[in-house]
C-alpha positions as CSV (number, residue, x, y, z in Angstrom):
1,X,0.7,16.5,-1.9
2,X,3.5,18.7,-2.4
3,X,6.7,17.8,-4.2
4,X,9.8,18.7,-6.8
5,X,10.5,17.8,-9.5
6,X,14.1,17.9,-11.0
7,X,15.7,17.0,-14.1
8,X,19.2,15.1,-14.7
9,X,21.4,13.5,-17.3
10,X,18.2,12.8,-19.2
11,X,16.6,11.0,-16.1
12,X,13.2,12.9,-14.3
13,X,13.3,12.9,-10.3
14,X,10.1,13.8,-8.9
15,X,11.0,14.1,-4.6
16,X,8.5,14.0,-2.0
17,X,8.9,15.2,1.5
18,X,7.5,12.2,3.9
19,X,9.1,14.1,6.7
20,X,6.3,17.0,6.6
21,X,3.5,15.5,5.4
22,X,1.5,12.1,5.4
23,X,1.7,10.5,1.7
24,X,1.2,6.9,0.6
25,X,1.8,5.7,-2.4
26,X,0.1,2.8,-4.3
27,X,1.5,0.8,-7.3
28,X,-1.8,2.6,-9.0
29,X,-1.1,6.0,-7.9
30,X,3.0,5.8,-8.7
31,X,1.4,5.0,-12.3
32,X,-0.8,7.4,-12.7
33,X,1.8,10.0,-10.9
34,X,4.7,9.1,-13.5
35,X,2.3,9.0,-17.0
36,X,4.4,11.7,-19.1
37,X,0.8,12.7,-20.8
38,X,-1.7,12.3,-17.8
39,X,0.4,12.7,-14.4
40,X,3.7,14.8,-13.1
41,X,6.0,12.3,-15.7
42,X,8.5,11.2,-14.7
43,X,11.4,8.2,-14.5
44,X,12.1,8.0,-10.7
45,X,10.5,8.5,-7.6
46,X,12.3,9.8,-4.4
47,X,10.7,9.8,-1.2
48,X,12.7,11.0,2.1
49,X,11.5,9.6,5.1
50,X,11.4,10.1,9.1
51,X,14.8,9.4,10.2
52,X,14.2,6.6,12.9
53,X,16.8,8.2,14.6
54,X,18.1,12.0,13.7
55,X,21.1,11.8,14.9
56,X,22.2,8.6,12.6
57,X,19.9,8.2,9.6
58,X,18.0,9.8,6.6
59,X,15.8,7.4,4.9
60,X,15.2,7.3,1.0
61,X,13.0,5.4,-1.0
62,X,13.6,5.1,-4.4
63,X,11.4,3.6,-7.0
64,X,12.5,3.1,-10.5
65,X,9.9,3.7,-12.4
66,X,9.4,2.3,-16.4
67,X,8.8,4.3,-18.9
């Protein structure tokens, strides 16, 4: 899985790219994913999705994630 990961006003974004590639994420995986000692770490997940129409929409997901 590719992704960022970006840092703001003390918050840590890591964005995937659901428009290029196939990813899924289970409540397991998002916890694994967002351990600060055993994964990427981070606060927030941000997934940008297929628009179901280009010409209108952009979807986002985001997950808040606790630390």
């Amino acid at each position: 899985m590719q992704f960022s990961k970006m840092h703001g006003l003390g918050n840590d974004f890591m964005v995937v790219d659901a428009v290029t590639q196939n990813v899924f994420f289970s409540p397991e995986l998002i916890r694994r994913l967002a351990d600060r000692h055993l994964g990427v770490g981070f606060d927030q997940l941000l997934v940008v999705e297929p628009p179901y129409d280009p010409e209108l929409d952009f979807p986002l997901s985001h997950l808040q994630c606790r630390r």
